[in-house]
C-alpha positions in Angstrom: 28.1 15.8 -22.9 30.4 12.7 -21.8 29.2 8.9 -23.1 27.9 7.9 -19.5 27.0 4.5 -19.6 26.1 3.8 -15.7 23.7 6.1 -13.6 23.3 5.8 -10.3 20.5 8.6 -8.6 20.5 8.9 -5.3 17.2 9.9 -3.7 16.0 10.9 -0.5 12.3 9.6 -1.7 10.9 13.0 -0.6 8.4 14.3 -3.2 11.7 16.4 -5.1 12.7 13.0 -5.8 10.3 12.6 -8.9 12.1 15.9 -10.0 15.9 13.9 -9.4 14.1 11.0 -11.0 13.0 12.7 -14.0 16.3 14.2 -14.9 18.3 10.9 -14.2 15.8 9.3 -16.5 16.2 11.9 -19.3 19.9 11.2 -19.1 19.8 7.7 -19.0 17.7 7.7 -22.5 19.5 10.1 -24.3 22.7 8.2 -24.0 21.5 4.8 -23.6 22.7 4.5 -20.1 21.9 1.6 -17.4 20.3 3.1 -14.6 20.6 2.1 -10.9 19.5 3.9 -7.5 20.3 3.7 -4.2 18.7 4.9 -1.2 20.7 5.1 1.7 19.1 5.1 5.3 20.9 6.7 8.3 20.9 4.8 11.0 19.3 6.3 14.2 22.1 5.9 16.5 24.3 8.0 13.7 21.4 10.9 13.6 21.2 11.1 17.1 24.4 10.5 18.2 24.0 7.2 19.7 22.7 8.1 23.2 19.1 7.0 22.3 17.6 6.2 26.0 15.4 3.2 24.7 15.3 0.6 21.8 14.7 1.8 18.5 15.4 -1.4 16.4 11.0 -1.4 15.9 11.5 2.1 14.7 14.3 1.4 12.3 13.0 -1.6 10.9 9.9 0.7 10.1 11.8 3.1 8.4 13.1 0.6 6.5 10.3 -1.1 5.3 8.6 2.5 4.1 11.7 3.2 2.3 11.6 -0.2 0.6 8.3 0.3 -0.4 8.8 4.1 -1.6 12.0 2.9 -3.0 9.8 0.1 -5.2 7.6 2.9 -6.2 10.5 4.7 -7.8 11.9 2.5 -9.4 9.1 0.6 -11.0 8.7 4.0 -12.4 11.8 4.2 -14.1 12.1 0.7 -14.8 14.7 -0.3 -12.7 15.3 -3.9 -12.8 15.3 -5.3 -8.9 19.0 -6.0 -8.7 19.8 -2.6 -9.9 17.8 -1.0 -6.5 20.3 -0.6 -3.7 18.7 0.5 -0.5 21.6 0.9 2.3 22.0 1.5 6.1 24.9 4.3 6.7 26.2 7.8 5.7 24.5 9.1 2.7 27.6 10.5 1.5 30.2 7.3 2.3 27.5 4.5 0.9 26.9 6.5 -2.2 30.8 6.8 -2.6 31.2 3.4 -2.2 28.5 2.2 -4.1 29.4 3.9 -7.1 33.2 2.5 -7.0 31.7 -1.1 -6.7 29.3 -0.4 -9.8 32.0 1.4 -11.5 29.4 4.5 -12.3 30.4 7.6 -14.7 27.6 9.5 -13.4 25.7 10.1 -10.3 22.5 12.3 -10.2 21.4 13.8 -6.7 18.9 16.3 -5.6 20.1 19.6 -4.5 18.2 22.2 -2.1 20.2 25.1 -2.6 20.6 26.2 0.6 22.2 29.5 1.5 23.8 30.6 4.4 24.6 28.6 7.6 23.1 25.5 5.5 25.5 25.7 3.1 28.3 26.6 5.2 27.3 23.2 7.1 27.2 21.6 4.1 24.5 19.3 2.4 24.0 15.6 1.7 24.7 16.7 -2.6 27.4 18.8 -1.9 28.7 15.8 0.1 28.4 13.1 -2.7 30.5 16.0 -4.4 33.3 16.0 -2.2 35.4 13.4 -3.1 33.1 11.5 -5.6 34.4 8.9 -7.9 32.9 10.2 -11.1 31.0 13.4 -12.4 27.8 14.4 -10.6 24.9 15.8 -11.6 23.1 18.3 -9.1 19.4 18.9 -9.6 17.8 22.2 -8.3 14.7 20.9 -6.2 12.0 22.7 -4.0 12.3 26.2 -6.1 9.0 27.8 -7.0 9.2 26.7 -11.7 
């Protein structure tokens, strides 16, 4: 295995993400890696294509402060200092991209469904973050039946 020294895990802070976590972790202590994460939150406009019919800056700004406090959760559970928590408004795929440049990550550590079929011919939010990624990345199988 390469000498990572900088982890970034991306999670979705769905309940797989203690599975993503774990790994990322494991890694991170074997080598004597930093570890950061980064949860990135799509914007409403870009999930519904921007022709929402009313406000929904109340409804964002609720989704972001669950996410900030689920994002907490995480990381106080893996020991992530503060500054090293990165919770961004945007494409999953692009912020994660871009975050790891500007960190200068060797690693990043995502969940991954598996998804067959017309899933995986439409592609997923890991197997973006694989496209064009910076560095190596590290796909964890989530929601299969151990």
């Amino acid at each position: 295995m390469k000498g990572y020294k900088h982890i970034l895990v991306g999670l979705d802070l769905s309940p797989e993400s203690k599975d993503v976590s774990a790994k990322a972790l494991e890694v991170k202590e074997a080598l004597g890696a930093k570890l950061s994460c980064v949860h990135v939150i799509e914007p409403l406009s870009l999930a519904y294509g921007g022709d929402i019919p009313m406000d929904v800056s109340t409804i964002q700004e609720q989704i972001q402060e669950t996410a900030a406090k689920h994002m907490s959760e995480f990381s106080n559970s893996l020991e992530i200092a503060e500054e090293d928590q990165h919770l961004i408004f945007g494409r999953p795929e692009s912020e994660i991209h871009s975050l790891a440049k500007e960190l200068k990550v060797d690693l990043i550590v995502v969940g991954s469904h598996g998804k067959h079929g017309l899933s995986l011919l439409l592609g997923s939010t890991a197997n973006g973050v694989l496209q064009g990624s910076p560095c190596d990345v590290l796909a964890v199988r989530v929601g299969f039946n151990k």
